[in-house]
C-alpha positions as CSV (number, residue, x, y, z in Angstrom):
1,X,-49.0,199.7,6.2
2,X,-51.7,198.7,8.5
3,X,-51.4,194.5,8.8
4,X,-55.1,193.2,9.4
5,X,-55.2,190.5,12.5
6,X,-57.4,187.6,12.4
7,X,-60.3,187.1,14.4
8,X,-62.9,184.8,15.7
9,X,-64.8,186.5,13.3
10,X,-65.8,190.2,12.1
11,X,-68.7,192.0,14.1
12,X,-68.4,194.7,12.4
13,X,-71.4,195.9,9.7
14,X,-70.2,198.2,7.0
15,X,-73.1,200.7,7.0
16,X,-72.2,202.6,3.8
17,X,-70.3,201.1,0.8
18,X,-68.0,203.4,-1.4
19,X,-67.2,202.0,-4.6
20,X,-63.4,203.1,-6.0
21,X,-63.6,206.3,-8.4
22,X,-63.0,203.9,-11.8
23,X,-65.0,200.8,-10.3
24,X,-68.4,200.2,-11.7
25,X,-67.9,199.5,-15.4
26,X,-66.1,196.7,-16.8
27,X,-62.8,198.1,-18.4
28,X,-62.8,196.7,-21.8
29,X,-60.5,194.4,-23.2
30,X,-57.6,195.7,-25.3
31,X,-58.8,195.3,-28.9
32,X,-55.4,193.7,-31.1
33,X,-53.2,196.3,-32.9
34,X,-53.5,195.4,-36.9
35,X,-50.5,197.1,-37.3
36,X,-48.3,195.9,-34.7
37,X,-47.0,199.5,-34.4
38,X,-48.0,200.0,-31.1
39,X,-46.5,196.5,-30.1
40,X,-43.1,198.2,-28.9
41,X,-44.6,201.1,-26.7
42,X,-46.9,198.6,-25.5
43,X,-44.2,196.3,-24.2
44,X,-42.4,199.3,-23.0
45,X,-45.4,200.2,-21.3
46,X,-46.0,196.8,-19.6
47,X,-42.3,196.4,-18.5
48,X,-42.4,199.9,-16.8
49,X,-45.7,199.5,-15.1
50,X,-44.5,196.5,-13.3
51,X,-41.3,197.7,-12.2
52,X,-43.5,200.3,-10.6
53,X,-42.0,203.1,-13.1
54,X,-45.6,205.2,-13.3
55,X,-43.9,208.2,-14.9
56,X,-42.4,205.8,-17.5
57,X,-45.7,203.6,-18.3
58,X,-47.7,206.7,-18.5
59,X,-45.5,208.2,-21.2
60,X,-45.4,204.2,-23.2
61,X,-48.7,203.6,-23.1
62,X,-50.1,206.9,-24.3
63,X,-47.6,206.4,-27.5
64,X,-49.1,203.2,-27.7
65,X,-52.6,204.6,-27.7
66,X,-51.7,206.9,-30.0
67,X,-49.9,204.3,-32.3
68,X,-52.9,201.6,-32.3
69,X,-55.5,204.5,-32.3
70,X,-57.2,201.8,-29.7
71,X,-59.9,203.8,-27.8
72,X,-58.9,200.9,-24.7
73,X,-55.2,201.7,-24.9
74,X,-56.3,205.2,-24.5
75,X,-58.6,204.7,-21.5
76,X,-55.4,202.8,-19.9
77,X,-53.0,205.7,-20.7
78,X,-55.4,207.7,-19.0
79,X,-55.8,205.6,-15.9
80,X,-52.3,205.5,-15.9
81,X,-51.2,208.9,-16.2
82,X,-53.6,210.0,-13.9
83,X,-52.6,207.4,-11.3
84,X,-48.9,208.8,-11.6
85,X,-50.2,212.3,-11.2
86,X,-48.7,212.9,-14.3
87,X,-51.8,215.9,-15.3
88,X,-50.2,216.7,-18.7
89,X,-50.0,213.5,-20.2
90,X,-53.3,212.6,-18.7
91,X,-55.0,215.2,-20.5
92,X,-53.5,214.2,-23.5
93,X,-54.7,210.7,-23.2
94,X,-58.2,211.5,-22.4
95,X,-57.8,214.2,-25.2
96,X,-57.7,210.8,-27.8
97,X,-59.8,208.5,-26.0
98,X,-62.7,211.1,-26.3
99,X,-62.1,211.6,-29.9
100,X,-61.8,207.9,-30.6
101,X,-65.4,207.5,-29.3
102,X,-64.8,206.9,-25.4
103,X,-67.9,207.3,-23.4
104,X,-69.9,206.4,-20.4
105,X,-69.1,206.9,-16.6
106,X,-65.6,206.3,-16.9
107,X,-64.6,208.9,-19.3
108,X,-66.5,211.0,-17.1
109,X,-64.7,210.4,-13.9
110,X,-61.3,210.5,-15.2
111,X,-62.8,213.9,-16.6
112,X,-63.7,214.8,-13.5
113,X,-60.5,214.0,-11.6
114,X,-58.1,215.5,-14.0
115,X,-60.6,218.6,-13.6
116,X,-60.3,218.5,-9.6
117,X,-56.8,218.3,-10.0
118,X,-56.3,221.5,-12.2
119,X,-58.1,223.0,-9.4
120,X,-61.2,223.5,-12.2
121,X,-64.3,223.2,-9.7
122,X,-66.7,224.8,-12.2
123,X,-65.7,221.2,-14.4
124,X,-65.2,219.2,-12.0
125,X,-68.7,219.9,-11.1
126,X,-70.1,219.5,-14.6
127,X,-68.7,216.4,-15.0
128,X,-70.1,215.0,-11.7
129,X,-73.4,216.2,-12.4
130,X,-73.2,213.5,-15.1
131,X,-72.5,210.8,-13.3
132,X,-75.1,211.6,-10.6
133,X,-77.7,211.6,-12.7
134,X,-76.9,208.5,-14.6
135,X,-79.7,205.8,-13.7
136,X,-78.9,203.1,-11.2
137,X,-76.4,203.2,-8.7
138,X,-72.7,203.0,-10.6
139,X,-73.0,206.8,-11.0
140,X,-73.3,208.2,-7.8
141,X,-71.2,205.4,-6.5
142,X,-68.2,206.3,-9.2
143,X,-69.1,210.2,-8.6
144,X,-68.1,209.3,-4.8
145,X,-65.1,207.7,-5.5
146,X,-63.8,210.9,-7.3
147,X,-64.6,213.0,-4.5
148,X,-62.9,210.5,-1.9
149,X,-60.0,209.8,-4.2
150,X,-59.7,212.6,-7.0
151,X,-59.8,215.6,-4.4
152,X,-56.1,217.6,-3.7
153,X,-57.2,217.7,0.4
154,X,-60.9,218.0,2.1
155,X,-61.9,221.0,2.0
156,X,-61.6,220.7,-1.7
157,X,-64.1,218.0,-1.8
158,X,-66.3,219.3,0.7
159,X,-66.5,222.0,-1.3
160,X,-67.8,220.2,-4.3
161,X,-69.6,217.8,-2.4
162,X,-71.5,220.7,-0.4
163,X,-72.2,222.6,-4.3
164,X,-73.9,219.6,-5.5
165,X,-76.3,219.8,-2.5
166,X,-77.3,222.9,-3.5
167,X,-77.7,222.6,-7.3
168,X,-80.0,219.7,-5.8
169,X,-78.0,217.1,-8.0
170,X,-77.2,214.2,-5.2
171,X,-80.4,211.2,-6.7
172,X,-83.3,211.3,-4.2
173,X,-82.2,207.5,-3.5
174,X,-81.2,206.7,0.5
175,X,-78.3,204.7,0.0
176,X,-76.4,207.7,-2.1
177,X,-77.6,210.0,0.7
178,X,-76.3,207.9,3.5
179,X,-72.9,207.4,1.3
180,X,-71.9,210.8,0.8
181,X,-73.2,211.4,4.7
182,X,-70.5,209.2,5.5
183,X,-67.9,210.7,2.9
184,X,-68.7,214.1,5.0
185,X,-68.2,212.2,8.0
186,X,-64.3,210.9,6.9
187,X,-63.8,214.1,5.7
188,X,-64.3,215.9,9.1
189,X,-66.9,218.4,8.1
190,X,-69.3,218.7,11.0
191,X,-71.4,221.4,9.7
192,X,-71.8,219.8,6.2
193,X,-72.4,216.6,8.2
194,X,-74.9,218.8,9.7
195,X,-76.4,219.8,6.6
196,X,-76.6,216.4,5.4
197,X,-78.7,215.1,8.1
198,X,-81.3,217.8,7.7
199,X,-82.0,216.8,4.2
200,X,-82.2,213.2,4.6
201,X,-84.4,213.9,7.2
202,X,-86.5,215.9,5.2
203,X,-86.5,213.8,2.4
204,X,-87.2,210.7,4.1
205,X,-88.9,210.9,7.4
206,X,-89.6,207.8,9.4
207,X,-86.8,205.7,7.6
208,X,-84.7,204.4,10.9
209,X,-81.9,204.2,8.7
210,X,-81.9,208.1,8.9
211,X,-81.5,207.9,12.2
212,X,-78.1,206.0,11.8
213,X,-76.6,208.7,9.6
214,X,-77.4,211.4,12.6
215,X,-76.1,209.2,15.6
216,X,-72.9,208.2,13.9
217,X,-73.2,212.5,13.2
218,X,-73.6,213.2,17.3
219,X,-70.9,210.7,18.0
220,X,-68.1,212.2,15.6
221,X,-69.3,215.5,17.4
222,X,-68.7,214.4,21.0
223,X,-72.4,214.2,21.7
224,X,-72.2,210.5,23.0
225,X,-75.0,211.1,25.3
226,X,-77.2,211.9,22.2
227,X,-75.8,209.6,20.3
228,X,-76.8,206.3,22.8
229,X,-80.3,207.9,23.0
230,X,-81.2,208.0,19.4
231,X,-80.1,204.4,19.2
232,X,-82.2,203.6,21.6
233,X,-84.9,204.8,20.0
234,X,-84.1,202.8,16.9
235,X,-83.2,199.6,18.3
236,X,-86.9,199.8,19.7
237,X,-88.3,200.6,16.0
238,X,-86.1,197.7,14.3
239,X,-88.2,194.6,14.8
240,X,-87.5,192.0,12.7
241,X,-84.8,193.9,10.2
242,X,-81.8,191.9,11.3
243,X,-79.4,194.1,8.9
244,X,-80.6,197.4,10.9
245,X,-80.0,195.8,14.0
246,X,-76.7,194.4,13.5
247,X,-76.7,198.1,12.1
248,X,-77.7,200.0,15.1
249,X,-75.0,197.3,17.3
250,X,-72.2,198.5,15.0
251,X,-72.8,202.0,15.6
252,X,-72.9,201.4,19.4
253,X,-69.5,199.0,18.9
254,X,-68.3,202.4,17.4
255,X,-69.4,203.6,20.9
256,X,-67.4,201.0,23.1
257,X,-70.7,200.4,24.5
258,X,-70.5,196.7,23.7
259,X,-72.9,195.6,26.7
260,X,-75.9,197.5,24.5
261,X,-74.7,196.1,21.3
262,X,-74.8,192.6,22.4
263,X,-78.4,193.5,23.6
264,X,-79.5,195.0,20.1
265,X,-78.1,191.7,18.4
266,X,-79.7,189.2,20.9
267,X,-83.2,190.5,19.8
268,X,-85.1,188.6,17.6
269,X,-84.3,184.2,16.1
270,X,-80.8,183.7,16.4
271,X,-78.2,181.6,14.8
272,X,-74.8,180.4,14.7
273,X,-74.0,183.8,13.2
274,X,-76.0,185.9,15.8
275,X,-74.4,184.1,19.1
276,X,-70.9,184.0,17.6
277,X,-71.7,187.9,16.9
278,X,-72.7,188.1,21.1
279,X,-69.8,186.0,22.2
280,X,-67.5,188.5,20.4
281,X,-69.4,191.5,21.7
282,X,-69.2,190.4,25.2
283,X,-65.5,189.4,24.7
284,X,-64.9,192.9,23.9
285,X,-66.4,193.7,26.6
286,X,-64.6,191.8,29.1
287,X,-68.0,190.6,30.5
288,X,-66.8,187.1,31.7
289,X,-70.0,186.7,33.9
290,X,-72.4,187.8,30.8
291,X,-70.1,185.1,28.6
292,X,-70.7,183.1,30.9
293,X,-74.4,182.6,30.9
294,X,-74.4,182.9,27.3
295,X,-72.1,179.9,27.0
296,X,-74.1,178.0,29.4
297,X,-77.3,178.9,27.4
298,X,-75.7,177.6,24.2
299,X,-74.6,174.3,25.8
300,X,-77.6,173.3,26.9
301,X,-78.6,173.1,23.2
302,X,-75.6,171.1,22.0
303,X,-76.7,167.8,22.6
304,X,-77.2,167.1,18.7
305,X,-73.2,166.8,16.9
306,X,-73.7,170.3,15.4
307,X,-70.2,171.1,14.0
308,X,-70.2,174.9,13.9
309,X,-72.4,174.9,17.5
310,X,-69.5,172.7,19.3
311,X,-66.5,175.1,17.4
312,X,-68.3,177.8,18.6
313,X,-68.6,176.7,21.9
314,X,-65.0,175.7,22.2
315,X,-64.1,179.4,21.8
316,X,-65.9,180.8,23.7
317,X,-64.6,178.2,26.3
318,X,-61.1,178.8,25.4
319,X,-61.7,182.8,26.1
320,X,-63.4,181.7,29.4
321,X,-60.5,180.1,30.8
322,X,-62.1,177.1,30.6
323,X,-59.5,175.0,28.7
324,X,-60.6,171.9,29.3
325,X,-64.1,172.3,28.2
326,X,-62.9,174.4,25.6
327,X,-60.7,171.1,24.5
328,X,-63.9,168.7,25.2
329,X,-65.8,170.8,22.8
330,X,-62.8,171.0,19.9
331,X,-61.8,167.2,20.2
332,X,-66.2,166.7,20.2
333,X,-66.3,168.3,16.5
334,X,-67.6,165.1,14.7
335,X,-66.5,166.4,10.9
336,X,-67.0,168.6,8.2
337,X,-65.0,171.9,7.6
338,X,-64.8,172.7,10.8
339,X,-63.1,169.9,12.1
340,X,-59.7,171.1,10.9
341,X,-60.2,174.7,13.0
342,X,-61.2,172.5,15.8
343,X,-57.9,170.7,15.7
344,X,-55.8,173.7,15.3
345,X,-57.6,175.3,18.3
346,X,-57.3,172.5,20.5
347,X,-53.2,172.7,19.9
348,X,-53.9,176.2,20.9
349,X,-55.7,175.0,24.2
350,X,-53.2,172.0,25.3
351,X,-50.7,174.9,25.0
352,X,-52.6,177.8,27.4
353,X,-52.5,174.3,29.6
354,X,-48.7,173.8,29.9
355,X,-48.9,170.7,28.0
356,X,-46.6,172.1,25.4
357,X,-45.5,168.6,24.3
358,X,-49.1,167.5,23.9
359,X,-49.8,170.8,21.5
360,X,-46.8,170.0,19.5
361,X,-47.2,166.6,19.2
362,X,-51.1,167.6,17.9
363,X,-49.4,170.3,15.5
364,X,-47.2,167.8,14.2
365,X,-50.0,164.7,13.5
366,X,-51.6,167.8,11.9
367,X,-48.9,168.4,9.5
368,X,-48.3,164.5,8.9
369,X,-52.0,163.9,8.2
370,X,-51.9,163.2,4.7
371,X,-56.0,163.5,4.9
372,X,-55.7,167.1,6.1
373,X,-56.6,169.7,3.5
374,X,-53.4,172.2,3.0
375,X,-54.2,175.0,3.9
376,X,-55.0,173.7,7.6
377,X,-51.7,171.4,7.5
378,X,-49.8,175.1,6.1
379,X,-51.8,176.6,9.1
380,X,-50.3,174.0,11.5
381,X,-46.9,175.3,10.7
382,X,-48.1,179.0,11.1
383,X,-49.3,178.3,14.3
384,X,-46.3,176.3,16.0
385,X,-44.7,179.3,14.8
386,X,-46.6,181.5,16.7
387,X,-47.1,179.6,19.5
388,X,-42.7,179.1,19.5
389,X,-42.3,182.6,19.9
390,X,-44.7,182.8,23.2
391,X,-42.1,180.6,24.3
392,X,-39.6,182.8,23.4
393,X,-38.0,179.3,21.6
394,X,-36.3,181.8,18.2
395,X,-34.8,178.7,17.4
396,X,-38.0,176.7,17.3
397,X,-39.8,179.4,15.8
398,X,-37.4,179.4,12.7
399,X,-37.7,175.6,12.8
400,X,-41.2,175.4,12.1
401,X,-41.0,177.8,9.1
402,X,-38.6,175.6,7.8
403,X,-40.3,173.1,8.2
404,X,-43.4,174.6,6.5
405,X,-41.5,175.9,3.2
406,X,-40.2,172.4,3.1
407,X,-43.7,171.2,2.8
408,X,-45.2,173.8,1.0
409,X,-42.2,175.3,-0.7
410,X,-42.3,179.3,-1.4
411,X,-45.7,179.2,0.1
412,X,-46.4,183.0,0.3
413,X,-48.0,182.4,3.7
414,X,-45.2,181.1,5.5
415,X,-42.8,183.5,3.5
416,X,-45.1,186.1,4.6
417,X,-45.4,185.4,8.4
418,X,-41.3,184.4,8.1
419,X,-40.8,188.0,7.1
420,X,-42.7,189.7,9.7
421,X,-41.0,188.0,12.4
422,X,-37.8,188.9,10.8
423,X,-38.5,192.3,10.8
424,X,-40.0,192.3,14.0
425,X,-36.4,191.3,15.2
426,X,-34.8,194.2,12.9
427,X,-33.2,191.8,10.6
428,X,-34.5,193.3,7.9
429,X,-32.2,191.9,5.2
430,X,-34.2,188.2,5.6
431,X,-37.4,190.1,5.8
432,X,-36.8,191.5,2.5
433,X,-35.5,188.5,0.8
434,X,-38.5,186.4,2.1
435,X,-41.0,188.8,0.9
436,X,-39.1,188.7,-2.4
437,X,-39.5,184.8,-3.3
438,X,-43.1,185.5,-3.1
439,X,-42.4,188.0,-6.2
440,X,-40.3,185.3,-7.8
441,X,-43.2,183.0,-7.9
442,X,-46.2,185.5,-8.0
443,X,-44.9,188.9,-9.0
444,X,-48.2,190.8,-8.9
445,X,-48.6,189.5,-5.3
446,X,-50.4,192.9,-3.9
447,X,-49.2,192.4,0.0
448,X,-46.0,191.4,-0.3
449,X,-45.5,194.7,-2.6
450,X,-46.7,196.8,-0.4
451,X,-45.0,195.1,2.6
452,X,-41.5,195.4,0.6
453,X,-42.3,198.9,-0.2
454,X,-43.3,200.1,3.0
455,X,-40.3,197.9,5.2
456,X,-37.8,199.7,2.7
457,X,-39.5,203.2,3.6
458,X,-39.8,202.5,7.0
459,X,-36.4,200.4,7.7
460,X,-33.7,201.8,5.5
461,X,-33.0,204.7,3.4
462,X,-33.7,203.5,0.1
463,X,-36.5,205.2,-0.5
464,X,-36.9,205.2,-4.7
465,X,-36.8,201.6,-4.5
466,X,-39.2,201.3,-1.8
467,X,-41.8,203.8,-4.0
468,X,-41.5,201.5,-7.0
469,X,-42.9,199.0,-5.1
470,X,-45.7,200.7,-3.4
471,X,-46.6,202.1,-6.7
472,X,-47.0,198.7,-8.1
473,X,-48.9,197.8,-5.7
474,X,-51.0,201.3,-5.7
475,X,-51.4,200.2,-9.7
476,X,-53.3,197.0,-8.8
477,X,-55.5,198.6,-5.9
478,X,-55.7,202.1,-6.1
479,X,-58.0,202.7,-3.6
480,X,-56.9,200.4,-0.4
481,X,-56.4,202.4,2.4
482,X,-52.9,200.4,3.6
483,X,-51.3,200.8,0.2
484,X,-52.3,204.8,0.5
485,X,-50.6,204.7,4.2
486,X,-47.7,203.5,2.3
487,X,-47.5,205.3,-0.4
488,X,-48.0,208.5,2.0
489,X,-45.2,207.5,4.5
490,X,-42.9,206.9,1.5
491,X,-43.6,210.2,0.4
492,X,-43.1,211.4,3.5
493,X,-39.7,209.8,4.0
494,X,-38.7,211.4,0.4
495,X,-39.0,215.0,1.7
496,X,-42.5,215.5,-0.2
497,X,-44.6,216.2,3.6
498,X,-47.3,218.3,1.9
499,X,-48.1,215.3,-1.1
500,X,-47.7,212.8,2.0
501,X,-50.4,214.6,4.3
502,X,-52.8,214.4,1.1
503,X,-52.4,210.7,0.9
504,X,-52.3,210.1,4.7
505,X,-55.6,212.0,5.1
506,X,-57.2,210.1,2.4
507,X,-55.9,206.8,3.9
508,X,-57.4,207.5,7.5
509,X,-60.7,208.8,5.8
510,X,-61.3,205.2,3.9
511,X,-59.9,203.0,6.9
512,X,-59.7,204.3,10.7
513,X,-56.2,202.9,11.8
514,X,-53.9,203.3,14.7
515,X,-50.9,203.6,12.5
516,X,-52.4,205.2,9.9
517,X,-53.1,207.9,12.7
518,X,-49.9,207.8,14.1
519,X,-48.3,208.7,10.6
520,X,-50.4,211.3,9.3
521,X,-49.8,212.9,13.4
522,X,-45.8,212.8,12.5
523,X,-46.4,214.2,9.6
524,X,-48.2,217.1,11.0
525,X,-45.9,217.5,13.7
526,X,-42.7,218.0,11.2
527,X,-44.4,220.4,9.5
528,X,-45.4,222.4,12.7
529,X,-48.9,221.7,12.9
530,X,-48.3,220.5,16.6
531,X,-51.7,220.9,18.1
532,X,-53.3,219.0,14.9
533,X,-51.1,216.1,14.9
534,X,-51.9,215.9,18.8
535,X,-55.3,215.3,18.1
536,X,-54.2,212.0,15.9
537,X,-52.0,210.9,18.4
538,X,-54.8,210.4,20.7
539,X,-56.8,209.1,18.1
540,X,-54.4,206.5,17.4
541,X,-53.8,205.8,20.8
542,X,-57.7,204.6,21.5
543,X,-57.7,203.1,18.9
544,X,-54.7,200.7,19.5
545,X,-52.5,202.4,22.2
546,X,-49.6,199.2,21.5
547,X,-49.1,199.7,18.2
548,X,-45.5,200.1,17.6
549,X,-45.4,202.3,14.9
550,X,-47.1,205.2,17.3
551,X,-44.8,204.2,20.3
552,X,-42.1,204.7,17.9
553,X,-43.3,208.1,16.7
554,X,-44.5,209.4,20.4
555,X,-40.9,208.7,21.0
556,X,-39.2,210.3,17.9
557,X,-41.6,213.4,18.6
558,X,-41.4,213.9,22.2
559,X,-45.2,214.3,21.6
């Protein structure tokens, strides 16, 4: 269950965006029973689904489909009984939606996964033609969330994927062809990455964007040399295009060549969001001297009250070791949004100062100022948390939650933050019962599921429990790569290895993740594959060679 940290901000450009398998049409309202007969199974249904019973809503709502003769209920029983892997059921359901008139791309790719699943390539491929040559986009884009979702393991959809080259069936459109490029790409399949290039090439020659596709190619490969070469070709052929640039900087970020990033990005008129961008890059790099001059650039244009300019500046004073500029630039933050930031920050920068009283005294006025917004007084609290436990003050720490869910009772937040640092100090009994007020008060609350679910797979032994609640959260967001982790490691703790290295593979493939790494490398390693899961150990390690849940299963594996 990968947590997400916050940053100054996100420099990194999605080049290729997969849309989930069921995504791009509006799932139709349930149309009222007349009869009311379905009005029990329906309930049944409900009740099961959100206590994360799969098996059990599957079996309701497809009674309930077939009681209503409701061509929506029927699409849900399908959804549903094809999210709980139940295949028999979710032919049956998709049996009586298609004879109650269901059509469109969704029928077709539930068609299509229950075909994958059956191990049927011949349909599986019949029913992705059809969405691939549906016009616009929400066909390929649903007919790639099938392969990156619906397939058993990856060879299994490289397979299809590399058919549907051949029978020339992927739409002549760029963005498809970069899409299922990268699908290659998270499915490990060099050659068919290979293959892939070629075309585009072919198809499109002189598009830079091309040239993205085959660096990101030469980089998965090793080739880094190759790789930084072609991007320097294409950062000179840019120009103006601000998306390819920021583009091309990603790839080299991908590179840990942040020095030619930052250079890529500095080209052409910048902004706010362009010298943020820099100031991160050359962060990153640990390029003090670089920061430096940037900083000093950027301050000789700050003599008008610009808000966002002086917040900037402040952190990139702060990360200079500048604290008292970096607190002259926060406390100079005339108004507007980014005042409250500003405020927070400067607690932040009275603290790295040894004034601890003066930082807690600011967090406190902060939390006392009625003419705060919330969610930067709630922050306050967050952040004298945080700030408590670099002091090593537990007590203090504790305090300040206290104090927060006093003035923002069951504010999922704090409850939140509370139950990580309980877990954190194994007292895992709190952590649970925190993360369980925010499913009093908002029971469909998708992280603190999933956080439930995994601490319970990860922390004790009760592991049906802990699967109930990843599977509720995996009903609400199917395709989010930390729910998957989850519902993989759970799997994994249940004895079920071979379902959990399905699920772990297709986790890592949507979201590259120390600990998704270091999971799906345990895995492999229980189930022999010791030279495999040494190669996601050291993926895991660059990417985030802390993370605890790989220290803890270097350890456990001697690997």
């Amino acid at each position: 269950m990968p947590v997400a940290s916050r940053t100054i901000r996100s420099i990194l450009v999605a080049m290729l965006l997969a849309s989930p398998a069921f995504a791009a049409e509006k799932e139709p309202a349930v149309a009222p029973d007349p009869t009311g007969a379905s009005l029990e199974s329906l309930l049944v249904g409900e009740f099961a689904l959100q206590s994360g019973r799969l098996d059990d809503a599957a079996q309701a709502y497809l009674q309930a489909a077939r009681d209503a003769d409701d061509v929506a209920l029927a699409e849900r029983a399908t959804r549903i009984a094809l999210l709980a892997k139940d295949d028999k059921r979710a032919a049956q359901a998709l049996d009586l939606w298609r004879k109650q008139g269901g059509e469109g791309l969704n029928l077709s790719a539930a068609e299509a996964v229950l075909a994958i699943r059956r191990g049927d390539e011949r349909a599986a491929r019949k029913h992705l033609s059809q969405l691939l040559k549906s016009p616009g986009d929400s066909g390929w884009r649903q007919a790639l969330g099938v392969l990156s979702g619906g397939a058993r393991d990856p060879k299994q959809a490289a397979r299809l994927l590399e058919r549907l080259i051949s029978d020339d069936q992927i739409p002549n459109k760029l963005p498809a062809w970069l899409a299922f490029g990268g699908l290659a790409q998270g499915l490990e399949q060099p050659a068919l990455v290979e293959r892939i290039v070629e075309e585009v090439v072919e198809r499109f020659p002189g598009e830079a964007r091309v040239g993205l596709l085959r660096a990101n190619q030469l980089r998965e490969s090793g080739k880094t040399d190759e790789a930084r070469e072609l991007l320097s070709s294409l950062a000179t052929q840019a120009g103006d295009d601000a998306d390819l640039r920021r583009a091309i900087a990603d790839e080299y970020h991908r590179l840990g060549d942040y020095h030619a990033a930052e250079a890529v990005v500095a080209k052409g008129p910048q902004d706010d969001q362009t010298y943020a961008m820099r100031a991160a890059l050359l962060a990153q790099a640990e390029d003090k001297a670089a920061l430096t001059r940037l900083y000093e650039e950027l301050r000789t244009r700050a003599s008008e009250p610009d808000p966002q300019r002086r917040l900037l500046l402040g952190q990139m004073a702060e990360f200079l070791d500048r604290f008292d500029e970096a607190l002259e630039w926060y406390r100079g933050v005339p108004g507007g949004p980014q005042r409250w930031p500003a405020r927070l920050r400067s607690a932040n920068v009275l603290h790295e100062l040894e004034r601890g009283d003066e930082a807690y005294k600011s967090l406190r006025d902060l939390q006392a100022d009625a003419s705060v917004d919330d969610e930067a007084r709630r922050d306050a609290y967050l952040l004298e948390a945080s700030l408590r436990q670099k002091d090593k003050d537990a007590s203090g720490e504790m305090d300040a939650y206290a104090r927060g869910l006093a003035a923002f009772p069951d504010d999922p937040e704090v409850l939140y933050a509370r139950a990580l640092s309980w877990e954190r100090r194994d007292d895992i009994p709190r952590a649970e019962a925190d993360l369980r007020k925010i499913l009093v008060t908002e029971p469909d609350n998708v992280a603190a599921l999933n956080a439930l679910g995994y601490t319970l797979a990860d922390r004790t032994t009760r592991y049906r429990e802990a699967l109930q609640l990843i599977e509720r959260a995996r009903t609400a967001e199917p395709d989010n790569a930390a729910i998957i982790d989850s519902y993989g490691w759970v799997l994994y703790r249940l004895g079920r290895k071979e379902e959990a290295l399905v699920e772990l593979r297709r986790a890592l493939t949507l979201q590259k993740d120390a600990e998704i790494a270091a999971h799906l490398a345990e895995v492999l390693w229980e189930l022999g594959r010791k030279d495999e899961a040494r190669k996601y150990f050291e993926q895991a390690r660059k990417i985030d060679p802390e993370n605890r849940s790989l220290k803890r299963a270097l350890e456990k594996t001697g690997a």
